[in-house]
N, C-alpha and C positions, 0 to 999 in steps of 0.2 A: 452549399448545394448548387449543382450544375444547372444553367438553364433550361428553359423547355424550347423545343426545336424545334421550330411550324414552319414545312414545305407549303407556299401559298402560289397555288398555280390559276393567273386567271389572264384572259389575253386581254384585259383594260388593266392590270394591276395596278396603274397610274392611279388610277379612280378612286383606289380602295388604299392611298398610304392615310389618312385619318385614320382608318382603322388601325391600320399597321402602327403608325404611330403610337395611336391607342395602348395596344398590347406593349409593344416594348419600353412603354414607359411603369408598365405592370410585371416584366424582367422577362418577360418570354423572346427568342428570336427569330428574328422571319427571314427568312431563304425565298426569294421570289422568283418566281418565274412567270412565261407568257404562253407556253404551250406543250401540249402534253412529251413530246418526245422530250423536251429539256427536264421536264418532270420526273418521267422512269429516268435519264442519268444519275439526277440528282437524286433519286431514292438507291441508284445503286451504286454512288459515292457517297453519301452521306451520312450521317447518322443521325437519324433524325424520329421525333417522338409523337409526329402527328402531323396528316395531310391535310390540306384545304383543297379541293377540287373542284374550282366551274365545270360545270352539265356541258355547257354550249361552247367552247373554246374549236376554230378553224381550224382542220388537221384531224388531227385526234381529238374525237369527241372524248369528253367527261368520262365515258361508260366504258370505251375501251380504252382508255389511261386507264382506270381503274382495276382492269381485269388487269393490265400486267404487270402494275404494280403489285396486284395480289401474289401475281405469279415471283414475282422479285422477294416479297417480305410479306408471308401470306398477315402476319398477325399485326401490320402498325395500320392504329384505327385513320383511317380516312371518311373525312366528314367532304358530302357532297353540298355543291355551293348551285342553286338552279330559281331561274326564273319562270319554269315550267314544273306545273303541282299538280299533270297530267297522272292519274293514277299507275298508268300502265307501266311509266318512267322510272317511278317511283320503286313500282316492285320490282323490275328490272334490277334497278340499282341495291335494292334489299336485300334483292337473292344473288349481287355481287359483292355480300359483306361489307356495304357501308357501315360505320359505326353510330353514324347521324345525319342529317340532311338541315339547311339550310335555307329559306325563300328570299330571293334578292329583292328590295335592297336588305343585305344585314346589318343591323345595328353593334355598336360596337360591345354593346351589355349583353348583347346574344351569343357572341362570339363568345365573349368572356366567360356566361354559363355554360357553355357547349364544353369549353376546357374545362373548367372546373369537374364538369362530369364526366369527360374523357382520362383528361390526365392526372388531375388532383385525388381523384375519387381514392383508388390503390393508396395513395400518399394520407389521403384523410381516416383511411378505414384504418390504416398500420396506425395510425396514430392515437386514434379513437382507444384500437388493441391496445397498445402499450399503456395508455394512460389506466384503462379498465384492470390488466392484469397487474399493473404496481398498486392501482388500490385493494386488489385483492391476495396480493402477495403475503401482507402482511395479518392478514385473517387466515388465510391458510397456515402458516407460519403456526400460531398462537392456537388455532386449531390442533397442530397435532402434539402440542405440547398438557393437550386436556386430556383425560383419561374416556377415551374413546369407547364403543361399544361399537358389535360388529356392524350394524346397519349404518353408523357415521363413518367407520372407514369404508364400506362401500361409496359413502355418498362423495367422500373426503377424494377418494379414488375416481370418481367421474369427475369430478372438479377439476383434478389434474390432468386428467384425459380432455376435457373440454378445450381445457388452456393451450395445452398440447396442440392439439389440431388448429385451434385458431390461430396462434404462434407461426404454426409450417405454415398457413395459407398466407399469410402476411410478410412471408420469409424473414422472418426478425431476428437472428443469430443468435445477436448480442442477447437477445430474452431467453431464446430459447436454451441457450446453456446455463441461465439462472433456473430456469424450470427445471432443466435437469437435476441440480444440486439439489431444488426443495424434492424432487421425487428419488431422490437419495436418500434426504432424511426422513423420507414419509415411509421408506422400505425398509428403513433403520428401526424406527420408530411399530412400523407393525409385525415388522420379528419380533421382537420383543413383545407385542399384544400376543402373538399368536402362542410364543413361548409359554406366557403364561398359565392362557385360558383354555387352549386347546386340547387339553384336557378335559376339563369341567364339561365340556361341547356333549360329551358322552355319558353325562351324567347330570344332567341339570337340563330345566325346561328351557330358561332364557340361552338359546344359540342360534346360531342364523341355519337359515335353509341351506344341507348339506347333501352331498351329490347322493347318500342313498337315499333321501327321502322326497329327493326331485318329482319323481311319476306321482307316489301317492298323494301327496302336498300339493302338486302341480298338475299335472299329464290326467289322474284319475276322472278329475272334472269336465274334462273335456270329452272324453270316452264315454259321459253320459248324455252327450249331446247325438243326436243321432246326427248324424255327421262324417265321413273320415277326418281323419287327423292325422297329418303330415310330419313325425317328431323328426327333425332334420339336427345330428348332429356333425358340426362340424370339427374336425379335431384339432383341440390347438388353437381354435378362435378366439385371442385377448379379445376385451373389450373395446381396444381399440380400433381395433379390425373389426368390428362388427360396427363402429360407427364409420366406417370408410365406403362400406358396401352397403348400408342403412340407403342411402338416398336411390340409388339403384333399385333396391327394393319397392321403396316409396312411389317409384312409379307406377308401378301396377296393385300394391298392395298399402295397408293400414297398420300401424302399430295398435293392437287391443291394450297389450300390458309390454312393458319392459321393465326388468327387474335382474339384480345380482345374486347368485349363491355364491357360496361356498365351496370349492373343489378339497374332500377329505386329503390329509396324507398319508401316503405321497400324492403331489401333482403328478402322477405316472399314470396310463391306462390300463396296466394290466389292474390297477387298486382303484381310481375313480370311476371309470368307464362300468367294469364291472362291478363296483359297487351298484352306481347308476341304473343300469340296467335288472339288476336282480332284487334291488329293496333292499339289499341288506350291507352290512360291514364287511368287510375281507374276512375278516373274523367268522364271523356269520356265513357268509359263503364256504369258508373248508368246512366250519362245522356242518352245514346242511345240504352240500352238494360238497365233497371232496373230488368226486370224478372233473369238475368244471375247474378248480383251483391248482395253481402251483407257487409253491415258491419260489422267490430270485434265486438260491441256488438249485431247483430243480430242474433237468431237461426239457426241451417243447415247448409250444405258444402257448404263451402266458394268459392271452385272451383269446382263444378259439373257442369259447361259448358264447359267444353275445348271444346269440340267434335263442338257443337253449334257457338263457336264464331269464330275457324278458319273455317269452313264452310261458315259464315259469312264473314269472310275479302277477302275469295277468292271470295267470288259471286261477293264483291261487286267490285274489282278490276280487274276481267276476264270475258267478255261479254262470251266467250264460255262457257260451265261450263265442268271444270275440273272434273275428276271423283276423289276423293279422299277415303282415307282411315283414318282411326283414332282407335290407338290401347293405350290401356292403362296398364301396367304392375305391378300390386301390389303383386303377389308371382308367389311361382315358379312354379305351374299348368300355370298358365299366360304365362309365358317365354316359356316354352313349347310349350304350345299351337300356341305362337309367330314363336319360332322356325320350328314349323313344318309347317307352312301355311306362312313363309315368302314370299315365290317365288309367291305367288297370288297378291303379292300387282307388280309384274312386268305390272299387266293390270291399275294400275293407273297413274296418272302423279304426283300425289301428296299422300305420306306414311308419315303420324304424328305416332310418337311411342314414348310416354311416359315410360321412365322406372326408377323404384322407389326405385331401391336398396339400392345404396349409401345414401339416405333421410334415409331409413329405418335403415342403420348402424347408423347412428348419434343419430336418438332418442332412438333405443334400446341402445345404451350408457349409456344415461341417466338414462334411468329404469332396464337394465340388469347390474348386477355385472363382469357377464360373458363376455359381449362385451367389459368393461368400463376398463377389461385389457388386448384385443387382439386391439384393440384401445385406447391406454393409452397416445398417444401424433401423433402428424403429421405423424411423421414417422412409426409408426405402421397403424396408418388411411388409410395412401397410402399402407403399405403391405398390408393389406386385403383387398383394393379395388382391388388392381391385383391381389389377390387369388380369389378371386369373379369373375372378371372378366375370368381371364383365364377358369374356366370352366362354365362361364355362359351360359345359352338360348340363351342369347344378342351375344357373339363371338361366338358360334353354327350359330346361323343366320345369323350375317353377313358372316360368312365362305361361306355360299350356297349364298351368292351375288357375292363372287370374281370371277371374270374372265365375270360377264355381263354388260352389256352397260348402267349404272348407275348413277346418282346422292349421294353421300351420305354425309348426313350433322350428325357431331357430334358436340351438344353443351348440355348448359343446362338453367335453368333458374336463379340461381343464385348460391354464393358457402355458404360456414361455417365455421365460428372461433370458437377456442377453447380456451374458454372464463376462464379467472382466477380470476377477481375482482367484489366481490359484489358492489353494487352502490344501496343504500338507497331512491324508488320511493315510495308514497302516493296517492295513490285514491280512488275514490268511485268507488261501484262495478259492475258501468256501464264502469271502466276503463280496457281495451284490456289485456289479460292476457301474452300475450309472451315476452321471455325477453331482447330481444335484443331491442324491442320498445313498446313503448303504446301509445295507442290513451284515447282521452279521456279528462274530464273538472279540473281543479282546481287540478292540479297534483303538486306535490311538489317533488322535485328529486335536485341530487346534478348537480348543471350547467356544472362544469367542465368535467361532465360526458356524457353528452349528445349533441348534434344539436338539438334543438326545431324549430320547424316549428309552428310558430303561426297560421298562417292562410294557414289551407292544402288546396287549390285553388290554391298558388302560386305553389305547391308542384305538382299538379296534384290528389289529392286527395280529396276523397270526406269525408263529415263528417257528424257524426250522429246528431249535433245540431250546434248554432252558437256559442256556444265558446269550442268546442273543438277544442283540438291542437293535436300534435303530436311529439314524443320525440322517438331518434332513441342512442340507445349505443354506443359508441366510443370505437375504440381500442379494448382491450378481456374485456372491461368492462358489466355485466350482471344486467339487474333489478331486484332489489326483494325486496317485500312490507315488512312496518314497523312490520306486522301477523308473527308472525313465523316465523320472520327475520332467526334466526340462523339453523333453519332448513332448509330451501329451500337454505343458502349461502351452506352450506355441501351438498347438493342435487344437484346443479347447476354445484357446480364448478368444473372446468374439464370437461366442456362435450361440446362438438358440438352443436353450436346453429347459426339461422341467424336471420336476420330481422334487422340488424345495419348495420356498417360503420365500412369495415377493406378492403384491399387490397384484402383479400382472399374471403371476399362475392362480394364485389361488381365489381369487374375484373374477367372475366371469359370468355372463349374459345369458339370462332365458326371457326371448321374446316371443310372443304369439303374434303372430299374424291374423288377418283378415281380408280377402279381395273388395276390392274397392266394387 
């Protein structure tokens, strides 16, 4: 490991080698100086990992060395060095991004903890990480080799999201590509959960909370609170992305509940969102609203009822009639427009607000160059969903929520993987074009690649003839036809898609809110 580089600028510095001595017999080294202008050189030749600054030095005071050193390397911490504990000095010097301050004379054990908490801190937390996630590596490991049930791979799934995040903040490389391989085999491992049981879901008590029973199971209870209630979904919001944009929130607001469902299949909107919204299965929708359904091979938006069908689940479930609202957000006029007429929705008891951003990142991925490497992997996907976020419509508006007597639900309708493995499917071209799944007859695709669903009735799905099936992607695996196989593999791969089977689409976040 390279040493640690202490700029020491004091015009006695004579005075101060015991100390100096001090530290570099502790492996740190000292670059010394005797006044501020030698100071800003030597910050703007050197490379160096932390200042010492005397207040009082002839020339250039302490305070403005300071300021232009800021101005040179706004972020290397500088710790002031002052014989004066003058309050006013003080904040001066605070509100010029000191990192610490110092009362002379300093002792040489002062110094010492001052770096410890400066430079070691970063160095001790990475390390702390890494020790924490290798003792837990090997519990998660043996965890997913037990016969899980759906609320432990929820749980099994924050774990690794947990890790995940703590991993990036520490910038750990070398870990974080071992996390990756176990969140390989942890998507391996619940294809195959899902393969099995996903079925059963549709006929049996024990199943987890799935998107059409989101409102009644969830949302109903709140609509009996006299109250509005703010159900915000966002599209496309992994789990992870909602712990990105979590602390943002937490400023002005309270977590009541956080909790995982379930996203039915497909992860697609036209089948979870409108499942979500109406109460009931795909299934259930063409049977009891056909005008509101269509299938993948049918012409027109596939989801141009929202507004219709939660209107519907509430009539049919509320003998009063709730006065509701329904907002839909596809750019930023929209958000705006959101943002500025939020507070109207306080006269309802029920605010649906669709927002499409994050959907919108993933497939501009796909067709822009330019997202495909501000979005180039997870980690980048979550930073730009919190740059987005932070100066969204969406955090605009819920700001003029904080502090009122409120409801407010953040979820979404399903998440996105990003998908690395072509998988070789064959249809005719009544066959469903997206590629995480197809519908459709007489399909030919590699099995180990897929969940087939022979008869979508068992599924909850409806179909456009009697021997279509339906085949959903496993893993980051992606379909694409035998046509121009090698084009669409170079087109596809690497980008955010849903409609299949991975941790990351079909586990996904309903949180309620509270203002502090």
């Amino acid at each position: 490991m390279s040493k640690i580089r202490i700029l020491w600028a004091d015009d006695e510095i004579d005075l101060l080698k015991p100390q100096i001595m001090f530290l570099e017999s502790k492996g740190y080294e000292i670059i010394a100086t005797t006044n501020g202008q030698d100071a800003i050189d030597k910050v703007t030749e050197e490379d160096l990992d932390v200042v010492f600054l005397d207040e009082s030095m002839p020339g250039l005071s302490g305070l403005e060395t300071l300021v232009k050193i800021k101005q040179i390397k706004q972020h290397l911490p500088i710790v002031m060095i002052t014989k004066n504990e003058e309050e006013d000095l003080m904040e001066e010097a605070i509100g010029s991004q000191i990192t610490d301050y110092l009362i002379k004379p300093v002792k040489s054990q002062q110094i010492l903890l001052t770096l410890k908490k400066i430079v070691d801190n970063k160095r001790l937390i990475k390390e702390r990480t890494q020790s924490a996630y290798q003792q837990d590596f090997q519990k998660l490991f043996m965890r997913m080799q037990d016969r899980l049930d759906h609320q432990e791979w929820a749980d099994l799934y924050k774990k690794l999201v947990y890790w995940e995040l703590e991993l990036e903040k520490s910038n750990m490389v070398e870990m974080e590509d071992i996390l990756a391989s176990q969140k390989t085999e942890a998507n391996r491992e619940f294809s195959k959960y899902i393969s099995k049981n996903y079925l059963d879901w549709f006929k049996d008590e024990d199943k987890p909370l799935l998107s059409h029973n989101v409102f009644k199971e969830r949302v109903f209870d709140l609509l009996k609170e006299n109250k509005p209630t703010f159900f915000i979904l966002i599209d496309n919001l992994r789990y992870d992305q909602w712990k990105v944009i979590e602390p943002k929130i937490l400023e002005n607001f309270k977590v009541q509940s956080e909790e995982m469902f379930y996203s039915i299949l497909p992860t697609a909107t036209q089948y979870a969102r409108n499942a979500m919204f109406s109460g009931l299965t795909p299934l259930q929708i063409q049977e009891h609203y056909p005008n509101y359904w269509k299938n993948d091979d049918e012409d027109g938006g596939k989801n141009l009822y929202e507004e219709e069908l939660v209107k519907e689940l509430i009539r049919r479930n509320f003998r009063d009639e709730l006065k509701i609202s329904y907002t839909k957000v596809t750019n930023f006029e929209k958000g705006k427009d959101l943002e500025d007429k939020i507070l109207n929705g306080m006269n309802n008891r029920l605010n649906v607000i669709v927002y499409n951003f994050v959907d919108t990142i993933s497939h501009a991925k796909t067709e822009m160059d330019m997202i495909k490497e501000l979005a180039s992997d997870d980690a980048a996907f979550r930073s730009l969903t919190l740059s987005w976020f932070e100066h969204s419509p969406l955090h605009n508006a819920l700001l003029k929520l904080a502090g009122k007597d409120v409801n407010i639900v953040i979820t979404t309708d399903h998440g996105t993987k990003l998908v690395k493995h072509p998988s070789k499917c064959i249809g005719d071209r009544a066959t469903s074009s997206n590629i995480r799944y197809k519908s459709g007859k007489s399909m030919n695709f590699e099995a180990r690649d897929v969940f087939e669903v022979k008869n979508p009735k068992e599924a909850q799905l409806p179909s456009s003839n009697l021997s279509s099936t339906f085949i959903f992607a496993k893993e980051d695996n992606y379909l694409v036809y035998q046509n121009n196989y090698n084009k669409f593999v170079t087109y596809f791969k690497d980008t955010f898609q849903h409609g299949g089977i991975s941790l990351e689409e079909i586990i996904i976040p309903f949180v309620v809110l509270k203002t502090k």
